[in-house]
VOTOR-269144 format. One record per residue (C-alpha): residue in one letter; z, y, x. Coordinates in steps of 0.05 Angstrom, whole numbers, padded with zeros to 5 digits, always signed. Each point is the difference from the previous one (the first is absolute). Layout:
REM VOTOR-269144
AZYX...
//
This chain:
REM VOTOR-269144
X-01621-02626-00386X+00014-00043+00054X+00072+00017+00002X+00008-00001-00075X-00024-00078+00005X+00037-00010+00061X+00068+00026-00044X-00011-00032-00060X-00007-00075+00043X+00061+00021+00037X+00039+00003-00072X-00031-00062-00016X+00014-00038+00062X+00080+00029-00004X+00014-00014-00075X+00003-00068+00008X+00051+00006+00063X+00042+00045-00045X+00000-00050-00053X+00014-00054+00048X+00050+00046+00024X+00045+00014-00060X-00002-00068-00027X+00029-00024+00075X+00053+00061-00020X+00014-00025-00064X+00008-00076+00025X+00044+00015+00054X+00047+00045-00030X+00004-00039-00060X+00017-00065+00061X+00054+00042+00036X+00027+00026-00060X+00004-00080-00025X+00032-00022+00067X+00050+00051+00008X+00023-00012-00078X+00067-00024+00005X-00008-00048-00056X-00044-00041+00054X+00063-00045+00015X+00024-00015-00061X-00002-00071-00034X-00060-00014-00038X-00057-00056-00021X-00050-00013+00051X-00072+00032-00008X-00056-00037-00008X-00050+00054+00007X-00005+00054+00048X-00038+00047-00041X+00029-00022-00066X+00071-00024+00021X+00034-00018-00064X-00040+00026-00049X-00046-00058-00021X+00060-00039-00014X+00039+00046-00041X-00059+00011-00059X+00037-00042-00043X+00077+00019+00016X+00009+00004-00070X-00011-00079-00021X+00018-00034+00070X+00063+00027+00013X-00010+00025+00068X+00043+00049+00005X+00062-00039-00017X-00022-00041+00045X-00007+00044+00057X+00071+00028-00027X+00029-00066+00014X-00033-00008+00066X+00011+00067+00030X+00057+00038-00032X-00015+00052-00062X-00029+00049+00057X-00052-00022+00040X-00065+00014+00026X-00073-00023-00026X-00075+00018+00030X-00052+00053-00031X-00058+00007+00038X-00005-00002+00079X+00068-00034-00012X+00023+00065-00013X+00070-00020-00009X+00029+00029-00076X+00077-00008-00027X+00008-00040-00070X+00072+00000-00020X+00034-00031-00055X+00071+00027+00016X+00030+00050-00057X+00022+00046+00042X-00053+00012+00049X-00057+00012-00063X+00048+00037-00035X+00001+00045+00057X-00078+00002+00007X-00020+00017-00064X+00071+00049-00014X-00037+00047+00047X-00073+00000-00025X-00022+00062+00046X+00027-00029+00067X-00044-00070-00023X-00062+00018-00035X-00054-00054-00020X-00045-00003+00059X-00070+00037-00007X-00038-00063-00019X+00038-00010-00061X+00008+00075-00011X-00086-00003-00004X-00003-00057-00038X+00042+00028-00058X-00039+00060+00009X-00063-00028-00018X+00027-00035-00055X+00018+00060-00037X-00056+00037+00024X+00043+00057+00044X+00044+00008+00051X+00050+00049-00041X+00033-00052-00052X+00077-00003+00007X-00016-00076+00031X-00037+00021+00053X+00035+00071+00028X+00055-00010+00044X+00052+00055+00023X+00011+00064-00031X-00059-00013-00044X+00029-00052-00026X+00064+00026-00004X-00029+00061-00039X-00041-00038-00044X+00052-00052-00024X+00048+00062-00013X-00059+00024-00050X-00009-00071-00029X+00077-00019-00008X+00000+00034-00083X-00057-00038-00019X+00038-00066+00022X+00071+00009-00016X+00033-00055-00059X+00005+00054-00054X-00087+00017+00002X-00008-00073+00015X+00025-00017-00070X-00034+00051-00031X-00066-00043+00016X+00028-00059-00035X-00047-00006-00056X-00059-00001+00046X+00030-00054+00028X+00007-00036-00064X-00060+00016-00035X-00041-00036+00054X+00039-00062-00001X+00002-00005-00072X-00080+00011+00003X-00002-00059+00062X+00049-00039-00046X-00054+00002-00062X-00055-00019+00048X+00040-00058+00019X+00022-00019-00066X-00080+00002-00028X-00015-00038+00060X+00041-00054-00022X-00023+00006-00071X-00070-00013+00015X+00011-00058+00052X+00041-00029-00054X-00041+00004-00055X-00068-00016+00055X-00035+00064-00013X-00052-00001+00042X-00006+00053+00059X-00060+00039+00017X-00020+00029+00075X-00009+00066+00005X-00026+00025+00065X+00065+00034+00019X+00068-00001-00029X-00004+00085+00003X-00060+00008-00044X+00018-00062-00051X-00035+00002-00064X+00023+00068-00039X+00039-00005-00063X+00009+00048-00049X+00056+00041-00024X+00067+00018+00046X+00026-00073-00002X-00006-00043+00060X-00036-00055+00001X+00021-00059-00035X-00030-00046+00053X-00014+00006+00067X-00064-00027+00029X+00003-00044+00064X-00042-00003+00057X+00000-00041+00060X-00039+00052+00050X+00035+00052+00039X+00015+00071-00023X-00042+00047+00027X+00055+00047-00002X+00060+00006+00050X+00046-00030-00051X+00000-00078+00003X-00036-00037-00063X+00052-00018-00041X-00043-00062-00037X-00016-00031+00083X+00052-00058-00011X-00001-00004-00081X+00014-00066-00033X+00011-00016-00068X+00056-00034-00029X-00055-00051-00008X-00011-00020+00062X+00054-00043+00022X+00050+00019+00061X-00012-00036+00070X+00068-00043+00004X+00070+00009-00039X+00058+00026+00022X+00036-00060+00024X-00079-00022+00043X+00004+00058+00023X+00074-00004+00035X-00021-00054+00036X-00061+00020+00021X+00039+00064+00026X+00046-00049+00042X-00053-00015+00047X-00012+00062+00020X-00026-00025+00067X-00051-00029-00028X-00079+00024+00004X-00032+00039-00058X-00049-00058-00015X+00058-00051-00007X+00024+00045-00053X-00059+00019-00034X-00009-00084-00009X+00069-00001-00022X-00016+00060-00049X-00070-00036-00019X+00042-00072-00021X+00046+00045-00033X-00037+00026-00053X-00014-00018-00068X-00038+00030-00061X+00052-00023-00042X+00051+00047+00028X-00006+00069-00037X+00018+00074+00049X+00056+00041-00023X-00053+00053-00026X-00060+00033+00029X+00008+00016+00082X-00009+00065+00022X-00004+00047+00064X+00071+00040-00009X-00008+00048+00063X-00078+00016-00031X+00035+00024-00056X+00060+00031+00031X-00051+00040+00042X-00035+00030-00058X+00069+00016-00030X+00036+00033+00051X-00066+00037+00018X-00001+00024-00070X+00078+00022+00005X-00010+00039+00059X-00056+00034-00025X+00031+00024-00060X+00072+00009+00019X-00014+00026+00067X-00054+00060-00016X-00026-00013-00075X-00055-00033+00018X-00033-00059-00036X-00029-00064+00036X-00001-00040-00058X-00003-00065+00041X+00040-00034-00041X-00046+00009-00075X-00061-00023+00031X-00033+00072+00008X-00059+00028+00046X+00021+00003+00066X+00030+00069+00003X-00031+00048+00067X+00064+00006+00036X+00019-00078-00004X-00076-00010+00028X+00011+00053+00054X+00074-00031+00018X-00032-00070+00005X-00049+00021+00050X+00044+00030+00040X+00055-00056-00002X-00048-00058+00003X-00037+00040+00064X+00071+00012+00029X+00019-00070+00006X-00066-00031+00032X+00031+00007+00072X-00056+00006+00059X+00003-00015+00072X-00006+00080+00012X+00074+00012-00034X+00029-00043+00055X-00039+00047+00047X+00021+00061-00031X+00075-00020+00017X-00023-00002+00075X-00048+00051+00004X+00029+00059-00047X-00067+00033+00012X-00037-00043-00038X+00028+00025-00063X-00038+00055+00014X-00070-00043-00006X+00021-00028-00077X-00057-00001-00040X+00003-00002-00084X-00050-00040-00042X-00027+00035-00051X+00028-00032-00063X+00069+00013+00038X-00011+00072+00006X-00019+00001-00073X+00067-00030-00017X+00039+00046+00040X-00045+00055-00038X+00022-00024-00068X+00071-00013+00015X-00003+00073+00028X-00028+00030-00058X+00035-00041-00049X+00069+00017+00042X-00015+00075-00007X-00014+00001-00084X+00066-00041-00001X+00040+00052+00045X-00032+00056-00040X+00003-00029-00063X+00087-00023+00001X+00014+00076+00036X-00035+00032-00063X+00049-00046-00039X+00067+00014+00042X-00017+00073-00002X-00018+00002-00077X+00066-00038-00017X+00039+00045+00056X-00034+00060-00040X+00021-00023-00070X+00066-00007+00017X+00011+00070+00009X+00064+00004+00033X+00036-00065-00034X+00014-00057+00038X-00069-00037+00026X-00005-00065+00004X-00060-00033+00036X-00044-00054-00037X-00001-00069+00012X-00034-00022+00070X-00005-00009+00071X-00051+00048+00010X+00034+00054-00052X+00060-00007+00038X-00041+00013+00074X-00047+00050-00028X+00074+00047-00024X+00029-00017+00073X-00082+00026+00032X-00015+00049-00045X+00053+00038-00053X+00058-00013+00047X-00016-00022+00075X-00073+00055+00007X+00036+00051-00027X+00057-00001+00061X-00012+00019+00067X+00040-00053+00034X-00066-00046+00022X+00064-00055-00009X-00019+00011-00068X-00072-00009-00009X-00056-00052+00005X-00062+00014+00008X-00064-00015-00048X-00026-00061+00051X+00069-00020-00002X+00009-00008-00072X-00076-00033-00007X+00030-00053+00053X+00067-00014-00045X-00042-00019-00050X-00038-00055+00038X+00057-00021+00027X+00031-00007-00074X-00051-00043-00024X+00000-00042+00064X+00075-00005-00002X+00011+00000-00057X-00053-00050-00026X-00004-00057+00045X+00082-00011+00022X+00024+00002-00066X-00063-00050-00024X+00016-00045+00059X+00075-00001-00021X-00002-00012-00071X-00047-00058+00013X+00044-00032+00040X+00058+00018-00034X-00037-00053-00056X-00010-00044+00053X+00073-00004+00012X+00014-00016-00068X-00057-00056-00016X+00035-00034+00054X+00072+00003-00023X-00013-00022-00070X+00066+00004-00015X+00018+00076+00032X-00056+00024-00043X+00027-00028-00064X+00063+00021+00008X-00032+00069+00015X-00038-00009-00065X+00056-00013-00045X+00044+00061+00029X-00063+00041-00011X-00010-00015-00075X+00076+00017-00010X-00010+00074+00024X-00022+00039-00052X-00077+00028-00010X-00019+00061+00010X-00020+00043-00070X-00078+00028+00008X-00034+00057-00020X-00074+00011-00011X-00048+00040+00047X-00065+00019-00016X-00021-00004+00077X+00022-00070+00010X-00014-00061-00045X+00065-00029+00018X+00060+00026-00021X+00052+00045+00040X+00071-00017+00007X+00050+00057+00016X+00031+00014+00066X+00070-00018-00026X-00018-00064-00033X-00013-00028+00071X+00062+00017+00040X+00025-00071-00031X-00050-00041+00033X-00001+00034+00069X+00076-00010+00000X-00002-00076-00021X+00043-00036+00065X-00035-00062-00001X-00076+00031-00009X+00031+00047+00059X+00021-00072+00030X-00068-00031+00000X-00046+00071+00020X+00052+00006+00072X-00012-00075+00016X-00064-00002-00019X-00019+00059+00048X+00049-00022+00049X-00045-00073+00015X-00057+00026-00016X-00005+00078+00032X-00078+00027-00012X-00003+00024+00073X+00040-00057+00041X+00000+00042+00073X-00004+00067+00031X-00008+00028+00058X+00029+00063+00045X-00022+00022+00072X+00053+00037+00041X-00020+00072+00005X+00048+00012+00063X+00040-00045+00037X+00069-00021-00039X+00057-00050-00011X-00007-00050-00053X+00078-00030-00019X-00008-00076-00017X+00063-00026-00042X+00061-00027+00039X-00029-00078-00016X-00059+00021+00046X-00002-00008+00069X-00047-00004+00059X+00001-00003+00083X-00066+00032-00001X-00008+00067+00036X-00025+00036-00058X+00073-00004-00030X+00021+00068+00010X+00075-00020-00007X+00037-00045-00045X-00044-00015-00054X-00058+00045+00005X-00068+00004+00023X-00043+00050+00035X-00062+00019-00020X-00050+00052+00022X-00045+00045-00026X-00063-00036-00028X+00033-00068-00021X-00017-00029-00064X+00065-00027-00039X-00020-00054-00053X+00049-00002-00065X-00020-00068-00040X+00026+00023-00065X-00003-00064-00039X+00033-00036+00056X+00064+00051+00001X-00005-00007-00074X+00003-00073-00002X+00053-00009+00062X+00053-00054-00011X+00050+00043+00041X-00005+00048-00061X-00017-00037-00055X+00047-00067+00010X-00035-00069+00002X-00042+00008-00062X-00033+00066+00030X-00084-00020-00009X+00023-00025-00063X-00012+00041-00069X+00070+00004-00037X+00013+00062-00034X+00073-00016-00014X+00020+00019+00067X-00015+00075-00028X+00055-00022-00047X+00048-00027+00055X+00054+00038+00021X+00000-00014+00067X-00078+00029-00003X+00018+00069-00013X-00037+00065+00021X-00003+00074+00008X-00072+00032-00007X-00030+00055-00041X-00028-00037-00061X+00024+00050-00058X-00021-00050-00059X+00045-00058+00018X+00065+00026+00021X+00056-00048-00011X-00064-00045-00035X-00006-00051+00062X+00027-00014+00077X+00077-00014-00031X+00062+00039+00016X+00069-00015+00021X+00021-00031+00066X-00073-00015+00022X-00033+00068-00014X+00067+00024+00048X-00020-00050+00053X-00066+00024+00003X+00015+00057+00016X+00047-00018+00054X-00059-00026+00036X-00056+00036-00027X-00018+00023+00070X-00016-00074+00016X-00051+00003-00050X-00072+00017-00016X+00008+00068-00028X-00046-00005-00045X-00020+00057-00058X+00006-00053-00057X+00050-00056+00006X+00004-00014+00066X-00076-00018+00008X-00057+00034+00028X-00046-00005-00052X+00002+00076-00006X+00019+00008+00071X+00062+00023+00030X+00062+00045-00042X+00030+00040+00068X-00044+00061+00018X+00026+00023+00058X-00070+00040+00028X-00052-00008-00053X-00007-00042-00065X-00046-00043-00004X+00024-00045-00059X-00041-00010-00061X-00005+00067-00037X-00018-00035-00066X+00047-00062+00010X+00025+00027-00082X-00063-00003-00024X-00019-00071+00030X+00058-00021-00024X+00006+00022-00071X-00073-00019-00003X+00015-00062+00015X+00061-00015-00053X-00039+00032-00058X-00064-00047+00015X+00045-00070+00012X+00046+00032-00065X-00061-00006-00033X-00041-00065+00018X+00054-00042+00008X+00025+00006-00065X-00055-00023-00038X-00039-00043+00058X+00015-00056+00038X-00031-00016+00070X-00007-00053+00037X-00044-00025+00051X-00036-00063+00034X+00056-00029+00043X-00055-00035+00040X-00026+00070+00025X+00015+00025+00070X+00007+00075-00003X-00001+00034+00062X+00014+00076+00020X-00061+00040+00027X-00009+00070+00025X-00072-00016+00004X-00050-00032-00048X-00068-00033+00016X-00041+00029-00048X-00079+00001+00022X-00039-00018+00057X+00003+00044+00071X+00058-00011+00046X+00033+00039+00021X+00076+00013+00032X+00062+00007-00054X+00047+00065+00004X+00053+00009+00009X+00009-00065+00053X-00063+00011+00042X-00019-00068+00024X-00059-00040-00013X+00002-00063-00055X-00052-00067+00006X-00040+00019-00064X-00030-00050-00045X-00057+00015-00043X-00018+00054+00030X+00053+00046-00034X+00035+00068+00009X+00068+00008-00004X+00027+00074-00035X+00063+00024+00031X+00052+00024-00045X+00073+00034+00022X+00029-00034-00068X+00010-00072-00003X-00038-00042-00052X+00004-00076-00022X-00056-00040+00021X-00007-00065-00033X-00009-00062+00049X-00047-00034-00029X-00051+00052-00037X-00015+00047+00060X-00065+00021-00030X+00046+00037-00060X+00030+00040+00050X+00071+00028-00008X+00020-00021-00072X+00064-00023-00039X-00015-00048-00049X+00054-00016-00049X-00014-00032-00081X+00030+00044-00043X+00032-00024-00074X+00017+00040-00055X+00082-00007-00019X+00015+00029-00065X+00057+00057-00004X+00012+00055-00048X-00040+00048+00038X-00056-00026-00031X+00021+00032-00068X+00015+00066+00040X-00056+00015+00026
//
């Protein structure tokens, strides 16, 4: 007994030294491994914080302009602080990102991006996640579901749900108009029911949050009633003293107004209902599935399970900066309940789906009895005939995907799929409220393109449109013009990031140059295994080298230019945009000087030169054909506009409820107010200045402008 006791204290008395121990380990190898970096000598800002270098500073990159200005300071390659002063590359030269992300396999995302994805679409088997020949296999199994010819095959999906957001819209300004009054239900996904297939005629406002993931849509509602805070020309010059403190301008705002002056119809939240719509889409043109988000209906299971899951993701803690450190830890990751309940429900749900679309693919394979088969519309019919009829019945594992892998694609569709494409289209509006003029002119080329002619279905209260009738609008050069500029200022994820997985040579273009030691030889720089590379996206897109003088500045004409010009992969606007002649030659001539990016130069969608892995945007043709069809659409018959006075900010975080705690994916800690918790987002959101208790939000009055599709449809 005596020795039992006398081994058991021993244990005790020695676990704490082995802790003590491996965390020394961890700290000094992670020290050494910082010190003999050879990115230790080059340029770079000063740090103000030993344990959080840079980090604090760079939370809001996206509205200060830091990184330009660190660009001007220190050259387009230079060297910023992570934690410890860890020292991590950012470079906005063309040639050295095009080189990073052309060889996705020899620079993966580090781990602590790699888990944070992960436990946003509940697995670590989705084609975001996997690196390698995981993902090489798995995007060789996805490529048919995503090529231009199936993408336009889910066309009417696409346009059903924006003619259903246009109605909403349209009865929204109706019944401001005519001052119907608006009830509060408790939530706008259980709204009072209303009979028959028809949606209804008015929606009901609230001013509470959603208890759902989706955002409320009614939050920031305002009748037409209700007069706007300043006019446009109050609102300039408010905007020219942009140095000025909020409360100057909210007194400004507050002398400004006047009950006399009458808002250009009812305001409302666009990216609430862009979320609900492009949730919606995805549901239904990705594996037949229906949210109904968009009609008002019950909460479906699987949009319940996904929003625990998501919302859970992005609450960062203190313990996923350990995990980093500590790998070990991971180990130690308990789930709350209602989390494992989710990830229950998504698995079940994932399973009928799988099951349900292979009875489907096989039936139809069956029935066509030797003719030609031809797979149904959607993503997941696509998949499930690359997993199951084609890719399970070959022997070359090359070929298959596993069950858990195909339950994973579909998180990672509705993630994807769902939030990017919401983010994008709202401010693809933005872009236009502010450039009154682009978005008329975009109007009035829009009503000159034909309509599309509609059939009746009796599973949709909205009519279809055929496949053909569409190819005219996704085709259109300036509606082309005004998606690639609107995604080129205003990319839904504005950075990414790469670690070195062995030690390499990163070419810099021949304008850059350095006397540091970690050039390699003329322009280049040496990295070595474990370095994190920074890519700031929105920066690269926005670059004045690139661009010419007018490069943060949204003018979709340059699409038009000749001296523009592109080469990229987009199968629906060939010869529709990006010029010809003399300039599309000269672009080519120096193409390697550029970003080589998959979709007009830009790296919205990421990079267009695999050279070891591809890591691009799989679904960049159905982002993007989303996106014309919806604009095609609303901008026809409804004009936006928005409060000049308003300060709109990009966030990848929004303080939501009370609880601090630390943002992903920039781990540093913020000086709360309130007592509020920030939720950490990969996409980036707009954030209005001046009504942080909203949240993220877009709002933009919406009027009614009469064309002839009102007799069409």
């Amino acid at each position: 007994m005596f020795t039992v006791f006398t081994s058991s204290l021993a244990l005790l008395l020695l676990l704490p030294i082995i802790v003590i121990i491996y965390v020394a380990h961890t700290f000094l190898r992670l020290l050494i491994r910082q010190r003999l970096s050879p990115l230790r000598t080059l340029p770079g800002p000063p740090s103000p914080s030993i344990f959080l270098g840079n980090l604090r500073e760079m939370h809001d990159q996206e509205n200060n302009g830091l990184v330009q200005r660190w660009s001007d300071l220190y050259g387009s390659t230079f060297v910023y602080r992570g934690f410890l002063n860890g020292c991590r590359l950012m470079t906005t030269d063309p040639v050295a990102a095009s080189y990073v992300l052309g060889r996705a396999y020899d620079f993966p995302k580090p781990d602590f991006v790699r888990d944070g994805l992960s436990s946003m679409i509940g697995g670590h088997e989705g084609i975001l996640v996997v690196e390698g020949e995981d993902h090489r296999r798995q995007r060789k199994v996805l490529t048919p579901a995503f090529t231009a010819a199936h993408i336009r095959t889910l066309s009417p999906v696409f346009w059903q749900k924006a003619a259903e957001l246009r109605s909403i819209w349209l009865n929204l300004i109706s019944s401001s108009d005519s001052g119907t009054p608006v009830t509060t239900p408790p939530d706008p996904l259980t709204p009072t029911k209303t009979t028959g297939s028809s949606p209804p005629s008015v929606y009901h406002a609230t001013g509470g949050h959603s208890s759902s993931f989706l955002p409320n849509p009614f939050s920031s509602f305002v009748s037409s009633k209700i007069p706007p805070t300043v006019s446009a020309q109050d609102g300039a010059r408010i905007r020219k003293t942009g140095g000025a403190r909020q409360k100057d301008v909210e007194k400004d705002v507050s002398v400004l107004t006047s009950s006399s002056v009458k808002a250009p119809g009812p305001r409302v939240d666009v990216l609430a209902w862009f979320a609900r719509a492009t949730l919606d889409v995805i549901g239904e043109a990705g594996f037949g599935y229906t949210f109904d988000s968009l009609s008002g209906g019950k909460e479906s299971e699987l949009a319940h399970a996904f929003g625990v899951i998501f919302s859970t993701a992005r609450k960062f803690r203190v313990i996923t900066i350990l995990q980093v450190w500590f790998p070990v830890l991971r180990k130690f990751q308990s789930q709350p309940t209602e989390l494992r309940e989710a990830h229950a429900t998504m698995h079940r749900i994932g399973l009928e789906l799988i099951e349900q679309k292979r009875a489907e693919v096989l039936a139809e394979k069956a029935a066509a009895a030797g003719s030609v088969f031809v797979v149904g519309v959607g993503l997941m019919r696509m998949v499930l005939y690359g997993t199951v009829v084609r890719s399970n019945m070959s022997e070359d594992p090359a070929q298959r995907m596993s069950t858990n892998e195909t339950l994973c694609q579909i998180s990672t569709f509705i993630a994807a799929g769902h939030e990017t494409t919401a983010s994008a289209l709202t401010w693809s509006l933005y872009a236009l409220a502010s450039a009154p003029a682009v978005q008329n002119k975009l109007r009035a080329s829009l009503q000159g393109v034909r309509a599309p002619s509609f059939h009746s279905s009796e599973s949709h209260h909205t009519p279809l449109c055929a496949v053909d009738d569409l190819s005219e609008i996704l085709t259109h050069p300036y509606l082309d013009a005004v998606v690639r500029e609107a995604l080129r200022l205003h990319a839904p994820v504005t950075s990414t990031m790469r670690v070195a997985a062995h030690d390499d040579v990163i070419p810099l273009s021949s304008s850059s140059s350095s006397s540091s030691e970690s050039v390699a030889g003329p322009g280049s720089i040496r990295v070595n295994k474990g370095d994190i590379i920074s890519i700031p996206i929105s920066t690269l897109n926005q670059s004045t080298e690139e661009w010419g003088e007018d490069g943060r500045v949204f003018r979709p004409e340059r699409w038009l230019d000749d001296d523009v010009g592109e080469v990229d992969g987009n199968d629906e606007g060939k010869g529709s945009a990006g010029g010809s002649g003399s300039g599309r030659r000269g672009l080519r001539e120096k193409r390697g000087a550029r970003v080589q990016g998959l979709w007009g130069n830009m790296l919205t969608f990421l990079n267009g030169n695999p050279v070891n892995g591809n890591r691009a945007c799989i679904g960049w043709r159905f982002a993007v054909n989303e996106i014309k069809i919806f604009l095609y659409v609303l901008v026809r018959d409804i004009e936006f506009s928005i409060d000049p006075a308003l300060v709109v900010e990009k966030k990848v975080k929004c303080v939501v409820s009370p609880l601090p705690t630390i943002p992903y994916p920039i781990f540093h800690p913020l000086r709360f107010t309130d007592n509020v918790r920030t939720v950490s987002s990969v996409v980036t959101r707009p954030w209005i200045k001046s009504e942080p208790h909203l949240g993220n939000q877009m709002p933009l009055y919406i009027r009614h402008v009469s064309s002839d599709s009102d007799s069409e449809e």
